[in-house]
N, C-alpha and C positions, 0 to 999 in steps of 0.2 A: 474447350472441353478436354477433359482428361478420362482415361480409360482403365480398368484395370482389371482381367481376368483371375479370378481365387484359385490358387493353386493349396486351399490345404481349408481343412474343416474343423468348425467349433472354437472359434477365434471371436471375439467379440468386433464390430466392425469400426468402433471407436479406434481399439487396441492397434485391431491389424494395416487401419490407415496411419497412423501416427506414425508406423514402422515405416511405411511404404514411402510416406510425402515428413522427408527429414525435417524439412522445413517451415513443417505446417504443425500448431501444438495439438494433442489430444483435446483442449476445450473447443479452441475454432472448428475442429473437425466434427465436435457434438452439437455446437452451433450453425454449421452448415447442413446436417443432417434434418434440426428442427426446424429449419427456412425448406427444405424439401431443396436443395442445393446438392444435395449426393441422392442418388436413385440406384437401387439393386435390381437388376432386370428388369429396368425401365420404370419400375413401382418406388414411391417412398417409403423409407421404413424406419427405423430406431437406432440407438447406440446401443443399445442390450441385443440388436440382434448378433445370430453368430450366424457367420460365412461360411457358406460349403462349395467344397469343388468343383468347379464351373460356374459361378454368381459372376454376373458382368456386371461391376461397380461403373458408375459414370456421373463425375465432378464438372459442375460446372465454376469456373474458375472466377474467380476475384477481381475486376479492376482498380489497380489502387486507387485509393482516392486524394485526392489534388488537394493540398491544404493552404488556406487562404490566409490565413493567421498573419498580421504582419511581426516582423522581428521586432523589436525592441532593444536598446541599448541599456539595460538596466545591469548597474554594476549586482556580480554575484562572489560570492567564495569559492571557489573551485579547489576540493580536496581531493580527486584523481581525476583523470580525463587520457586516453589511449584511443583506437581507431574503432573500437567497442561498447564502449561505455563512456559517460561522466557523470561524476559523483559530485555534489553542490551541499553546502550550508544554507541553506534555507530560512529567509530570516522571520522570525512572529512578522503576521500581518498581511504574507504573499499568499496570493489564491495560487493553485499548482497548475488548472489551467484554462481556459477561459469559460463563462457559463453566463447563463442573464443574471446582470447586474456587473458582471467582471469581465468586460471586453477583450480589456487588455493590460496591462501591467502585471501581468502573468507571471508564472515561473517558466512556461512553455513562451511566451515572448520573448525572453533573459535568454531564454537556452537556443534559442532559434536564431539570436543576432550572434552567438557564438560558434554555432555549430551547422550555421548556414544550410545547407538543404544536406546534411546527413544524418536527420535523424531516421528513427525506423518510422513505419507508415502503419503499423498495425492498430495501435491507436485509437484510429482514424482521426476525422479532420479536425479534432476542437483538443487531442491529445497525441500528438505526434512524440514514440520514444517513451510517453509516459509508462511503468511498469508498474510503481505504487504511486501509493499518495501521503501526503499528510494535510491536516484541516488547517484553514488559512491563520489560525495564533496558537498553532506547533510549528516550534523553530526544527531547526536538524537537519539529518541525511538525507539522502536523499538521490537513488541511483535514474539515470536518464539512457534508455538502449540509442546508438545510434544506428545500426541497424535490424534486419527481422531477425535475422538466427542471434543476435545475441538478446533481442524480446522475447524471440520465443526461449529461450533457454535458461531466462532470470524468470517468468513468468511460472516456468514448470518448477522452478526450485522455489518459490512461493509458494505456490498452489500444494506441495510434497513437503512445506515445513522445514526446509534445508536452509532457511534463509533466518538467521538470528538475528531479532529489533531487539535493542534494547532502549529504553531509553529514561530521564529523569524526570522525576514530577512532584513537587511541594503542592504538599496538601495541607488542608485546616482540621488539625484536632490533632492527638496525639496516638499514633498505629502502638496499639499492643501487643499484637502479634510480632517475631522477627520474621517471620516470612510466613508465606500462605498465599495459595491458587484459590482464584474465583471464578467457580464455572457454572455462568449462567447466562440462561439465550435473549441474544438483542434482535431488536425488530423495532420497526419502526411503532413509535406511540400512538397510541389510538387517544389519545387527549389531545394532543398536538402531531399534526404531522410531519410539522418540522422537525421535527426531537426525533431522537431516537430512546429506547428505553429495553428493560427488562421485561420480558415478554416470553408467556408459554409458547405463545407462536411462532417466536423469534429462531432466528439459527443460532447452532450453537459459539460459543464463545469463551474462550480460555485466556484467564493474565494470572500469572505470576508477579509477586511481587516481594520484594525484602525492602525491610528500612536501612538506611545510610545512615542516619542522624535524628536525632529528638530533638524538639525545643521545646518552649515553651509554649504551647496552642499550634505547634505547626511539629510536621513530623516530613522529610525527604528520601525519597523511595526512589530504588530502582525499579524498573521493570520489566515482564517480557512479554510479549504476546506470542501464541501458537495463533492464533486465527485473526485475522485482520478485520473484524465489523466497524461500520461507520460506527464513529467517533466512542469506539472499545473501553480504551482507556478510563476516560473523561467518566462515562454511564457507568462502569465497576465502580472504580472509586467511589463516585456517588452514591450509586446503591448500598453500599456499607459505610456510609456516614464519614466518607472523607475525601469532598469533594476538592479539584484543585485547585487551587492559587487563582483568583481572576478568571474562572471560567464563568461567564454570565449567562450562559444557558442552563448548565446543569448545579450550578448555585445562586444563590444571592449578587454572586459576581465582587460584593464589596470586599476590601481588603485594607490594611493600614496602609501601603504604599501607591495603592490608589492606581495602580494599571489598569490597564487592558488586557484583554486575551490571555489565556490560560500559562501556568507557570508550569510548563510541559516541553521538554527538547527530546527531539530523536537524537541519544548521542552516539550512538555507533550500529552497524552493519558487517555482520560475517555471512558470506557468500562463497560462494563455486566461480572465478570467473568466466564469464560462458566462452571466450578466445581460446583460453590458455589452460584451462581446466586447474587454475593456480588456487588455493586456500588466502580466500582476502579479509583481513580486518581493517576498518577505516573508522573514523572517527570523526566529528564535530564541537568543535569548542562550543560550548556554553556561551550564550549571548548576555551582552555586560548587565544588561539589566539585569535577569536572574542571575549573575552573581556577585552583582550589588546588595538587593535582597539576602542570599547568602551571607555575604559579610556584615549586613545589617541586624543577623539572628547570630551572630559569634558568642557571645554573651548569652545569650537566652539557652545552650544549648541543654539538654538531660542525659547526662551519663547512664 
């Protein structure tokens, strides 16, 4: 148990514990509060309450938990890696980290034969280190905490928008637009609950996006996201009639070149690093198949 006397008033209790426990983010601390995990003068109470002078806060603490996952030797691309962080290429295909139906051949398997038991623990036990994600045929970046303060630290600069995705993605039809934001709320589909979809009830949901290149039926977009919704990307595009490349859930899926999984790469990441407080830009090379496709629309292109 942890203890903490309020020495000051009208502090929200989210706010003033996040100051007090360095270590701990402002969201675990609002998750602890709704498990009834934090108690103010012995009672439970909210994140919107606010603290006054003399409130005896009392934490009952965490034990980490033990993760079972076994490592795997699966070769990976490793594009930085320090005593903080690793940053990995990610290839179409890999699930990020185990769940039913994906045991194991993970990307949290990959990372665990390499980085042996220093990842972070926040996680917990089926996501040890994981901070984001990407969906199993998005290739890309993709950063890995290996411990909690640099979790918690890339976590809050996600959660604050400080953390820049951009990434690439061939789509079917030709963009008219050169650039243009699509803000509109994802939530799981009420037709399918697999899916996710475009929904009043949904949270909300920001992409940015410009063209790179026309062709012929196919048009290649950068993109950016402010808000991270299950499978963001993929749902926008679709919603405005230009779905991507190979994506068999939110199209047809068919394509001339006849893949699998969507024509989508995370290619780069700008961040705070949480050690060194350093400005990081990193990157991931494009996977040869999408830019075989690439070179296979050379000819077809639309000035």
């Amino acid at each position: 148990m942890k203890y903490f006397e309020v020495e000051e008033d009208n502090k929200r209790i989210d706010a003033y514990l996040s100051e007090k426990l360095e270590d701990t983010s402002r969201v675990t601390i609002q998750r602890l509060i709704s498990e009834e995990k934090i108690l103010v003068n012995g009672k439970k109470t909210k994140a919107s309450y606010k603290v006054q002078e003399g409130d005896k806060i009392q934490i009952k603490e965490e034990k980490p938990v033990e993760v079972s996952i076994k490592a795997q030797n699966i070769p990976l691309e490793i594009i930085y890696e320090d005593n903080d962080i690793i940053v990995v290429n990610k290839p179409k295909g890999m699930v990020v980290h185990p769940a039913n139906g994906n045991p194991d051949g993970t990307l949290v398997n990959a990372i665990m034969a390499i980085c042996k038991d220093t990842l972070s623990g926040i996680g917990g036990e089926i996501r040890p280190g994981i901070v984001h994600r990407l969906d199993k045929d998005t290739s890309g970046i993709i950063i890995v905490a290996k411990n909690d303060k640099a979790h918690i630290n890339l976590s809050e600069q996600i959660k604050e928008h400080k953390v820049k995705k951009t990434y690439i993605a061939l789509v079917r039809g030709i963009v008219r637009e050169n650039e243009a934001t699509i803000n509109m709320p994802i939530g799981r589909s009420e037709k399918d609950r697999k899916k996710m979809a475009v929904t009043k009830k949904g949270k909300e949901a920001i992409t940015h996006f410009k063209v790179l290149q026309r062709y012929d039926n196919y048009t290649l977009l950068q993109v950016n996201i402010e808000t991270g919704r299950t499978h963001q990307i993929r749902v926008h595009l679709s919603q405005i009639g230009y779905p991507i490349v190979g994506d068999e859930v939110y199209s047809n899926g068919k394509n001339e070149w006849n893949i699998k999984g969507q024509c989508l790469h995370a290619k780069s990441l700008e961040f705070i690093h949480p050690g060194t407080g350093t400005k990081m830009y990193l990157e991931a090379k494009i996977p040869e198949y999408f830019e075989e496709i690439l070179k296979s629309l050379e000819n077809r292109k639309i000035n």
